[in-house]
PDB file of N, CA, C and O in Angstrom:
ATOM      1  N   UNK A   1       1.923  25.031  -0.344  1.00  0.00           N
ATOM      2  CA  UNK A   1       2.693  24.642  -1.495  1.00  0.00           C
ATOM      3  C   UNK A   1       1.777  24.171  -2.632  1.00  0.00           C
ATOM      4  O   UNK A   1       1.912  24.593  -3.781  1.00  0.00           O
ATOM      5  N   UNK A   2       0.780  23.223  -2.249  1.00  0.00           N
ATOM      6  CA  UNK A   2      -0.068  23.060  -3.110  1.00  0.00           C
ATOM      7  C   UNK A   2      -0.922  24.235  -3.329  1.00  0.00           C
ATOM      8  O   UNK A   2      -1.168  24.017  -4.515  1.00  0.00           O
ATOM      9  N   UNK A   3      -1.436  25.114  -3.114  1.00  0.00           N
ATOM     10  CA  UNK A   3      -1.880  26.276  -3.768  1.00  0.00           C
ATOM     11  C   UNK A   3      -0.754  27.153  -4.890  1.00  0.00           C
ATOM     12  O   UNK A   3      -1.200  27.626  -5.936  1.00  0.00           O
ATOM     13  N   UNK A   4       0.422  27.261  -4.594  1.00  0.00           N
ATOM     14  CA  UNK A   4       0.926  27.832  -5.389  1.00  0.00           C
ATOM     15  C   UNK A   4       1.076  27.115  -6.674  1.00  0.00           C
ATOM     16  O   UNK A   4       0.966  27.615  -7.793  1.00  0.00           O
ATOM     17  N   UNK A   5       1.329  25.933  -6.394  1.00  0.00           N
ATOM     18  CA  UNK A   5       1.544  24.620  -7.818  1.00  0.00           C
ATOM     19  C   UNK A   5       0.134  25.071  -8.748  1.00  0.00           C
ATOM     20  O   UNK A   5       0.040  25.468  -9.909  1.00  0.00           O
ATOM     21  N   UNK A   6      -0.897  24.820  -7.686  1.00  0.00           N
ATOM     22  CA  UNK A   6      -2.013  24.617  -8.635  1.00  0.00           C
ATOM     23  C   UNK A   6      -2.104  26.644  -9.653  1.00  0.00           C
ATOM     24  O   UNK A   6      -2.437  26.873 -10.816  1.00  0.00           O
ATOM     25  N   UNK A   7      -1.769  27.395  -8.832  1.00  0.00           N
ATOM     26  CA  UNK A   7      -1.655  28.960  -9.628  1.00  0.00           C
ATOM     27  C   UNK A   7      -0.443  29.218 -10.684  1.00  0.00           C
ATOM     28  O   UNK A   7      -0.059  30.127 -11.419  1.00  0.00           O
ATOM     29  N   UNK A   8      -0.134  28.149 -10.403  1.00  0.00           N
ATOM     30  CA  UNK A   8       1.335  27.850 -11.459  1.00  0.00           C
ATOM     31  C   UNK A   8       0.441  27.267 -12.863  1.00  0.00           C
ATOM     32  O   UNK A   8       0.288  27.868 -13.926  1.00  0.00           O
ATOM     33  N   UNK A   9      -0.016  26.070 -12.528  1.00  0.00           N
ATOM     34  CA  UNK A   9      -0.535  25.555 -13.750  1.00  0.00           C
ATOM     35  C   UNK A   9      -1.872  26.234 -14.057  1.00  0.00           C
ATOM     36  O   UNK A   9      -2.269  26.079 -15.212  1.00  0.00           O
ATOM     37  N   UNK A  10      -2.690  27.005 -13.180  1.00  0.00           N
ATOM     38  CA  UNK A  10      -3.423  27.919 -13.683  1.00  0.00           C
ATOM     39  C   UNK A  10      -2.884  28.895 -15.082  1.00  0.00           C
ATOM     40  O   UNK A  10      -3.235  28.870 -16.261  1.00  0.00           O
ATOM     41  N   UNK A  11      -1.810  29.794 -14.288  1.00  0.00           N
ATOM     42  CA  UNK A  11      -1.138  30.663 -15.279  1.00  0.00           C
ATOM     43  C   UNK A  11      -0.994  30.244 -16.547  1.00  0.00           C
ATOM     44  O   UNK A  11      -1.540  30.727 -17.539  1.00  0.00           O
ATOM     45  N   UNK A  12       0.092  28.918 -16.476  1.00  0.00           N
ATOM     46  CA  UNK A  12       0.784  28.278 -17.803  1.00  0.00           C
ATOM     47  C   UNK A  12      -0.763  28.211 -18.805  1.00  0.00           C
ATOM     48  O   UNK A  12      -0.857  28.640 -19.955  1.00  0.00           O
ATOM     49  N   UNK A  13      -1.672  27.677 -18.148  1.00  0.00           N
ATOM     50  CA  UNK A  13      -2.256  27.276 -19.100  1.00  0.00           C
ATOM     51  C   UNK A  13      -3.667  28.262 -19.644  1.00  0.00           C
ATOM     52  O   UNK A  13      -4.648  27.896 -20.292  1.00  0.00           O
ATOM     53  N   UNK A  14      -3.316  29.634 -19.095  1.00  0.00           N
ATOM     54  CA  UNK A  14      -4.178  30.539 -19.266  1.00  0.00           C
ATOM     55  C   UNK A  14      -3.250  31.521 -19.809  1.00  0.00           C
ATOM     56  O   UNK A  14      -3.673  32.650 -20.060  1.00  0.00           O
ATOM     57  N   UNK A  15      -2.098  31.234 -20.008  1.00  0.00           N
ATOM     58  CA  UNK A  15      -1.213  32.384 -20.142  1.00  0.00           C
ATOM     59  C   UNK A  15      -0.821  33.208 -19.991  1.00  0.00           C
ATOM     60  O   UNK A  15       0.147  33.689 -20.579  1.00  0.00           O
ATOM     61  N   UNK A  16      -1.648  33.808 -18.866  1.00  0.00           N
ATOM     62  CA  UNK A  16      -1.730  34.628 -18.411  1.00  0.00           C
ATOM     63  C   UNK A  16      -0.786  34.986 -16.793  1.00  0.00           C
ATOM     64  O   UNK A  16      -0.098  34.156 -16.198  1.00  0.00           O
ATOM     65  N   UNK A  17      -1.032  36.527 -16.341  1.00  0.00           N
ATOM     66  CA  UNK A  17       0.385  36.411 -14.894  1.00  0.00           C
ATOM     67  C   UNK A  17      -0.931  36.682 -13.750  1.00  0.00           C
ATOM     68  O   UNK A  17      -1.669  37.667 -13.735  1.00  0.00           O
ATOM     69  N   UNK A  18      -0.959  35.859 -13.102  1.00  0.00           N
ATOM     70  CA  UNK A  18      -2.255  35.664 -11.653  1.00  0.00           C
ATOM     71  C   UNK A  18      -1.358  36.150 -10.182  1.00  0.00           C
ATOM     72  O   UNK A  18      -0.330  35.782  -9.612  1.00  0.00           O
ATOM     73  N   UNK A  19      -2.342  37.112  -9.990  1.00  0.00           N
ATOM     74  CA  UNK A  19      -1.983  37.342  -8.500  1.00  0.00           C
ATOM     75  C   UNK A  19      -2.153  36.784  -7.440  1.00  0.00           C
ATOM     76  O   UNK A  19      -3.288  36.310  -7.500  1.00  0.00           O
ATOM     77  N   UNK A  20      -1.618  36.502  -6.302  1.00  0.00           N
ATOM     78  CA  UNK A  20      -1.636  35.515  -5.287  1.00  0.00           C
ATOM     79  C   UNK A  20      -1.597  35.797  -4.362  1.00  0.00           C
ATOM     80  O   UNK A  20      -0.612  36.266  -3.792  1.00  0.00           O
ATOM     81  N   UNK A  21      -3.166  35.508  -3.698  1.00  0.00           N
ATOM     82  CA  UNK A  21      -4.130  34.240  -3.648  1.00  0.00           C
ATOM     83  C   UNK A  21      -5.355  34.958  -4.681  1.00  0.00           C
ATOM     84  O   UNK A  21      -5.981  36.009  -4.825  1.00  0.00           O
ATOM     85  N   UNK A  22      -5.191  33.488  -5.315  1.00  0.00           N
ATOM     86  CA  UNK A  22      -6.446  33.275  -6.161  1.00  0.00           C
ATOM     87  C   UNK A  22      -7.256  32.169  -6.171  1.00  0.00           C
ATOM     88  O   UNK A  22      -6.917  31.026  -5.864  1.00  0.00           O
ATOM     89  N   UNK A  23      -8.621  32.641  -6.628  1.00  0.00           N
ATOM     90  CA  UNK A  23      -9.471  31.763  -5.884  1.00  0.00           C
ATOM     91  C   UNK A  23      -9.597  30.337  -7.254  1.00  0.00           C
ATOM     92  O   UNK A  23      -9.995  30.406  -8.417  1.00  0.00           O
ATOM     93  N   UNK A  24      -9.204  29.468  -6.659  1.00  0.00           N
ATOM     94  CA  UNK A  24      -9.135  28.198  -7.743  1.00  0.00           C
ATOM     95  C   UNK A  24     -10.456  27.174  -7.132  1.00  0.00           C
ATOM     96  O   UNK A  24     -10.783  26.137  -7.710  1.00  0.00           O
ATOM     97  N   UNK A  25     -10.854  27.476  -6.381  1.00  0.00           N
ATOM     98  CA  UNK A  25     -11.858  26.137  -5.779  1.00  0.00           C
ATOM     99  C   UNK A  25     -12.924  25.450  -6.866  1.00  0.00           C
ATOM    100  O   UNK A  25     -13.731  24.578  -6.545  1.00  0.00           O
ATOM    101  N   UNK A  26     -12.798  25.943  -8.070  1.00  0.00           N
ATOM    102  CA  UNK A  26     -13.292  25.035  -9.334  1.00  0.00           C
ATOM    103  C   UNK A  26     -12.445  24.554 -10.269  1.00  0.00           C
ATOM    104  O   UNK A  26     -12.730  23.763 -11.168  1.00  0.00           O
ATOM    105  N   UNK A  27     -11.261  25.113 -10.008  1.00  0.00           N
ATOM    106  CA  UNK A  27     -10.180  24.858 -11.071  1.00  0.00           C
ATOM    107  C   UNK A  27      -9.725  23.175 -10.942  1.00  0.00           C
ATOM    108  O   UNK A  27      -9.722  22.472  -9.931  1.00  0.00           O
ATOM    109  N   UNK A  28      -9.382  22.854 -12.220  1.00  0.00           N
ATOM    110  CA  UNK A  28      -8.948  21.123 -12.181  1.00  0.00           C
ATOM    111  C   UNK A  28      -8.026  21.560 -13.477  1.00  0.00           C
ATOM    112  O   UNK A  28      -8.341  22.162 -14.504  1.00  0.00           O
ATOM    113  N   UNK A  29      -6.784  21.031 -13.037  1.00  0.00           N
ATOM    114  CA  UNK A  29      -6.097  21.471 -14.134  1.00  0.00           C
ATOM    115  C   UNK A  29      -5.836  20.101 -15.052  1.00  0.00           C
ATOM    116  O   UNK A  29      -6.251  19.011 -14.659  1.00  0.00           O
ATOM    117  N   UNK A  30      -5.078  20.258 -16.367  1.00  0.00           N
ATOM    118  CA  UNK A  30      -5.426  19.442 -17.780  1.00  0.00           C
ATOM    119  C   UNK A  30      -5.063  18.606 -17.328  1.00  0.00           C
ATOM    120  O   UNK A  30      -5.861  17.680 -17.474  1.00  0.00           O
ATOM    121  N   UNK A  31      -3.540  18.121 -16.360  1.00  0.00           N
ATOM    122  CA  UNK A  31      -3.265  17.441 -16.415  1.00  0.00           C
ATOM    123  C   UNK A  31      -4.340  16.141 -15.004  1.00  0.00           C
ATOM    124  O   UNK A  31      -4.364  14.925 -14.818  1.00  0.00           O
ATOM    125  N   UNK A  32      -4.769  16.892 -14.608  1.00  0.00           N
ATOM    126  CA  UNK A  32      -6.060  16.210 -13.840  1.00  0.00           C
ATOM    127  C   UNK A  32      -7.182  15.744 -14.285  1.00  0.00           C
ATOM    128  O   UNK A  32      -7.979  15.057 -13.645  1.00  0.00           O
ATOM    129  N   UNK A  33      -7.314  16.237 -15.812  1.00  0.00           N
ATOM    130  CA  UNK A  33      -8.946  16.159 -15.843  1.00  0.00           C
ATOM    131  C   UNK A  33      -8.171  15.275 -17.324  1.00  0.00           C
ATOM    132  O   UNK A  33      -9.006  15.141 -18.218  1.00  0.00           O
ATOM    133  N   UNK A  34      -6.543  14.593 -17.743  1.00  0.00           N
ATOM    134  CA  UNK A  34      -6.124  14.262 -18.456  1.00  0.00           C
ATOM    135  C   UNK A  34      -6.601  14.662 -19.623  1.00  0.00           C
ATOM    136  O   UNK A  34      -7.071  13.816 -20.384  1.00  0.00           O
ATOM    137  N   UNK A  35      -6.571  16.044 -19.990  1.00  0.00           N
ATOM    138  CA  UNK A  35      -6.402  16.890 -21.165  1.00  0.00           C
ATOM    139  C   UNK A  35      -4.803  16.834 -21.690  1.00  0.00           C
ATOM    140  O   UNK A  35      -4.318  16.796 -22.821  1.00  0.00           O
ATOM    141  N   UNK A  36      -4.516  16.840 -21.040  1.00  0.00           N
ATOM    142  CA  UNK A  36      -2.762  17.451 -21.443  1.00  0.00           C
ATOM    143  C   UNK A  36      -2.010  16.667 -22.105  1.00  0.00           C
ATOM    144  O   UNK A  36      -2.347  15.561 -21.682  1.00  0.00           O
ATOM    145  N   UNK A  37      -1.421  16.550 -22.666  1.00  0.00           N
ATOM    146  CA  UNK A  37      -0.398  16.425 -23.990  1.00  0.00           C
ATOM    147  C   UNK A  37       0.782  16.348 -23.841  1.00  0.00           C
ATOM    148  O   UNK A  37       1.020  17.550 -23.720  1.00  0.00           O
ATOM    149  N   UNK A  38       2.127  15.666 -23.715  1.00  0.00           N
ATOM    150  CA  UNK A  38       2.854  16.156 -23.569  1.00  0.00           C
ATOM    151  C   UNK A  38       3.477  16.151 -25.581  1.00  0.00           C
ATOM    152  O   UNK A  38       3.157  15.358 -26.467  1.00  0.00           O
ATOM    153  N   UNK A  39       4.505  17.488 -25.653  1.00  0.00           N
ATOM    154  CA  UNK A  39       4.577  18.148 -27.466  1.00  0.00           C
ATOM    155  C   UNK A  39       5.676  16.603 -27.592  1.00  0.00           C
ATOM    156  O   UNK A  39       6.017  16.123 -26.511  1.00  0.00           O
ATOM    157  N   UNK A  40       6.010  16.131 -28.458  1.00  0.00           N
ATOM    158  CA  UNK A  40       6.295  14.681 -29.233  1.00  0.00           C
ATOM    159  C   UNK A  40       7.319  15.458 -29.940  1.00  0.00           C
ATOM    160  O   UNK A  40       7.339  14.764 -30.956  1.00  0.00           O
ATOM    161  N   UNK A  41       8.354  16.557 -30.212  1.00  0.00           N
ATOM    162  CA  UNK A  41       8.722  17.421 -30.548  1.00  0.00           C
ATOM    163  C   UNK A  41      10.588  17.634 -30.110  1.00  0.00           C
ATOM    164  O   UNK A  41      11.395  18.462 -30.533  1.00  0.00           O
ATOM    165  N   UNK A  42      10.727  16.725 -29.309  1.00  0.00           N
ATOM    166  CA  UNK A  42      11.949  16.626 -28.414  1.00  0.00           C
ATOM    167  C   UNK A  42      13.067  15.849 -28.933  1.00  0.00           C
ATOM    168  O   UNK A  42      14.094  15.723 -28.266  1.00  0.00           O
TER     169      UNK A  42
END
C-alpha cells in the first residue's frame, strides 16, 4: 500500500502516468522533504 501511495505522489507531482512497479528508492516526496504548499485558493 505504501508503494502505491508513494507512485501516486510520484505521478501528481511529475505529472506524469508511471507504470507499476517503479523504482522510487531515492524518491522523497514534497510533502516529506516539506516542499509542499497547500493553494490558499479555497
Amino acid at each position: 500500500m505504501t508503494e502505491l501511495l508513494m507512485a501516486a505522489y510520484y505521478a501528481a507531482e511529475h505529472a506524469e502516468v508511471v507504470r507499476f512497479p517503479i523504482d522510487l528508492s531515492d524518491y522523497v516526496p514534497a510533502v516529506a522533504r516539506r516542499a509542499w504548499r497547500p493553494r490558499r485558493d479555497f
